[in-house]
C-alpha positions in Angstrom: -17.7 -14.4 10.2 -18.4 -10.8 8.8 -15.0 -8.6 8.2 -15.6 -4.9 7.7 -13.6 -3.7 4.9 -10.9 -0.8 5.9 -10.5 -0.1 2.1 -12.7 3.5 1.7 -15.6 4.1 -0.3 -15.9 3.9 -3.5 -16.9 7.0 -5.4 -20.4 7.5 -5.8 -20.6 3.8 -3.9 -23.8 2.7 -1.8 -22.0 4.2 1.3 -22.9 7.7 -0.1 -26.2 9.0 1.7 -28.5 10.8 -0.7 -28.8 13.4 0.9 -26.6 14.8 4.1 -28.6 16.4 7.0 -25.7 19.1 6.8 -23.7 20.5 3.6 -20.3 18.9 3.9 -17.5 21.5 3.1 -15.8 20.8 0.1 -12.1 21.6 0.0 -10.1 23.0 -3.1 -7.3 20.8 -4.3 -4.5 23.2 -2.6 -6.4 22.4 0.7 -6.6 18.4 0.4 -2.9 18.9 -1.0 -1.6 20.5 2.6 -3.8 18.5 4.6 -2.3 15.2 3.3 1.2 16.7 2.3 0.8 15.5 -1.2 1.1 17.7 -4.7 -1.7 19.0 -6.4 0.0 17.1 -9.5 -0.4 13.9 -7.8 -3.5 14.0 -7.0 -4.5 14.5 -10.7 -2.7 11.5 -11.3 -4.3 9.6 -9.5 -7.5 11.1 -11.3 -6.0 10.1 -14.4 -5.5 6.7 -13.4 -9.1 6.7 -12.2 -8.5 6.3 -8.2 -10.1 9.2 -7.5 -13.1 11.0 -8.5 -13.3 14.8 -7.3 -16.8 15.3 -5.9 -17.8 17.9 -7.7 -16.6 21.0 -9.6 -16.7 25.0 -9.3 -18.3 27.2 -11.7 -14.5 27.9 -12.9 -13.7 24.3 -12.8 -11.8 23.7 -9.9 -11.7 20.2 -8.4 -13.6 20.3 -5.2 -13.2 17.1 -2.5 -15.4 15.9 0.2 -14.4 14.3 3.1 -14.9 10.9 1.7 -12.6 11.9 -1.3 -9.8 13.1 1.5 -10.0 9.9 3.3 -9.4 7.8 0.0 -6.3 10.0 -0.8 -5.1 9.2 2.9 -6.0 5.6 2.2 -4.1 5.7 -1.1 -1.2 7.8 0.4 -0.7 5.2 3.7 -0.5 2.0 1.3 1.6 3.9 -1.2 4.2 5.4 1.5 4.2 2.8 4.2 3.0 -0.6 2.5 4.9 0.2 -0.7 1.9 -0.8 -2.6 2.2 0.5 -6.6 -0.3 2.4 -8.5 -1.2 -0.1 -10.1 -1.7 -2.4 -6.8 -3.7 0.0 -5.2 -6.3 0.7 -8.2 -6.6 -2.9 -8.0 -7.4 -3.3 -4.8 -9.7 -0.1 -4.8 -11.6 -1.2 -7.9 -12.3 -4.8 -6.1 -13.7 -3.0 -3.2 -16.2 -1.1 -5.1 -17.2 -4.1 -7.3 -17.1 -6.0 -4.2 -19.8 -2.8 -3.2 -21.7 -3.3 -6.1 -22.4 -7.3 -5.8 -23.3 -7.0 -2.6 -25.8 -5.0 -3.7 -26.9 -7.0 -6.3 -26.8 -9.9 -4.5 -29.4 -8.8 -2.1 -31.6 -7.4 -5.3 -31.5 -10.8 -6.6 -33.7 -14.5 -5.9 -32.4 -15.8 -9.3 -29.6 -18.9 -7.9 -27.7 -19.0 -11.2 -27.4 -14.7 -10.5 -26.1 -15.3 -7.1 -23.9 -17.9 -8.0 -22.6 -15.8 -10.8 -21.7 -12.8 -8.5 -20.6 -15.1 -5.5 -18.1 -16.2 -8.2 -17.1 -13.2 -9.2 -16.4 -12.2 -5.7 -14.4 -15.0 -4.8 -12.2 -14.3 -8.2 -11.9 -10.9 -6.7 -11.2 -12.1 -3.1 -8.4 -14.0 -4.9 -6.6 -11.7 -6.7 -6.2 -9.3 -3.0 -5.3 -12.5 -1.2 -2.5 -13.0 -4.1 -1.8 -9.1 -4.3 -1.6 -8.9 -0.5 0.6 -12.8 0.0 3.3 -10.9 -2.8 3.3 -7.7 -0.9 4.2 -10.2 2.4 6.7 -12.3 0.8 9.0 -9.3 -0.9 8.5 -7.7 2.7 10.0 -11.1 4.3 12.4 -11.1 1.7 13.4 -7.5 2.6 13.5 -8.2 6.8 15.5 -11.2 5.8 18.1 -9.2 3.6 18.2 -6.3 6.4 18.8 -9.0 9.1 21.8 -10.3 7.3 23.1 -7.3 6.9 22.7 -6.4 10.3 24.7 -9.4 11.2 27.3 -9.1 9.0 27.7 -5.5 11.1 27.9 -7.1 14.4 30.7 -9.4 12.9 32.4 -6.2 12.3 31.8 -4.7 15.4 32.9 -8.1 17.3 36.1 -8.0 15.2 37.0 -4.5 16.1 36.3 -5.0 20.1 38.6 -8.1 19.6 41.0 -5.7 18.7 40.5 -6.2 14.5 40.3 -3.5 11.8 36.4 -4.8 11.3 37.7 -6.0 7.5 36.6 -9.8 7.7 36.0 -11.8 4.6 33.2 -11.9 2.8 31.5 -15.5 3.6 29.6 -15.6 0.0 32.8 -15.1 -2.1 35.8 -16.0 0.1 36.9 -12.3 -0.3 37.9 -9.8 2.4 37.5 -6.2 2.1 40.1 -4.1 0.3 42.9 -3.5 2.5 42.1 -6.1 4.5 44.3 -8.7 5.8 42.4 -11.2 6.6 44.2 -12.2 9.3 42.9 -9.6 12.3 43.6 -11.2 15.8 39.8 -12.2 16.8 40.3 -14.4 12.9 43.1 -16.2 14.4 41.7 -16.6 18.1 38.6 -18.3 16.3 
C-alpha cells in the first residue's frame, strides 16, 4: 500500500516543475508574515535553522516566497502550534522527507541491487526515526490527556462535595492532606 506523504516539498525537491506555464507571484516576507500570522523574525529563524529556503531574492535582497515556500511555513507553523512539535522535531521530519524525495529518485535511476538495498536501508532508518519521533510525540500527549483527566476529576469531587452541602476542600488522595483551611470533615466526607 502506497501512502502519499502530507509533509510539503522539499526546497528545490523533484516536486518543483522546471518551468511553470504561468509566473507564480512571489510574496515579500511582510506578506507571507500576515498571511500566516507569524513574524518576519521567525521566519528567518527558521532559515537559519535551514527549514526553509526563500525562493529567490530581489535586486535589493529581499526574501521573496512562492507558494510552495508559504505552504511549508503553514506546515511548519500547524505542527509547531497545534502538535507541539519542536524545531528541532520538525527539521527532522522535514529533512527525512526530502531525503526520502531524493532516494526515491535514485532508486528508480538505479539497476545496481547492492544500490537499492543501500537506499532501501537508508529509508527504513529514516522511516524509523519519524515512527519513533511521532510514537514520543503520542505518548507525552497521552501522558498529558491522562494528567488533564485527573484533574478534571479531582474538580468534580469538588463540585460533588459542595452540592452535598461541603466547602469543596477534600483531602488530597496522593498525600493524605486537605486543602488549607479545610476541615476535612465536610458533611458529604462523613455521609461516605
Amino acid at each position: 500500500m502506497c501512502v502519499k506523504s502530507t509533509l510539503p516539498p522539499a526546497p528545490g525537491g523533484p516536486d518543483v516543475p522546471a518551468t511553470p506555464a504561468t509566473p507564480a507571484r512571489l510574496l515579500r516576507i511582510q506578506e507571507v508574515a500576515s498571511e500566516l500570522g507569524l513574524t518576519t523574525r521567525s521566519i528567518r529563524y527558521y532559515e537559519e535553522l535551514g527549514l526553509l529556503n526563500p525562493a529567490a531574492r530581489s535586486q535589493g535582497a529581499y526574501r521573496l516566497y512562492d507558494a510552495s515556500d508559504v505552504e511549508r511555513l503553514r506546515f511548519i507553523k500547524a505542527l509547531r502550534d497545534d502538535a507541539g512539535f519542536s524545531l528541532a522535531e520538525i527539521g527532522q521530519l522535514l529533512e527525512d522527507e526530502a531525503a526520502r524525495a531524493r532516494t526515491r529518485e535514485a532508486f528508480h535511476h538505479s539497476a545496481d541491487r547492492r544500490e537499492r538495498h543501500a537506499l532501501l536501508s537508508d529509508s527504513l532508518a529514516r522511516a524509523d526515526r519519524q515512527v519513533a519521533i511521532l510514537r514520543a510525540k503520542m505518548e507525552r500527549l497521552q501522558e498529558m490527556v491522562a494528567a488533564a483527566a485527573v484533574r478534571r476529576e479531582r474538580l468534580r469531587e469538588r463540585l460533588a462535595d459542595i452540592a452535598a452541602g461541603g466547602t469543596g476542600d477534600i483531602p488530597d488522595l496522593a498525600s493524605g492532606s486537605v486543602a488549607p483551611g479545610a476541615t476535612g470533615s465536610s458533611p458529604s466526607r462523613a455521609a461516605r
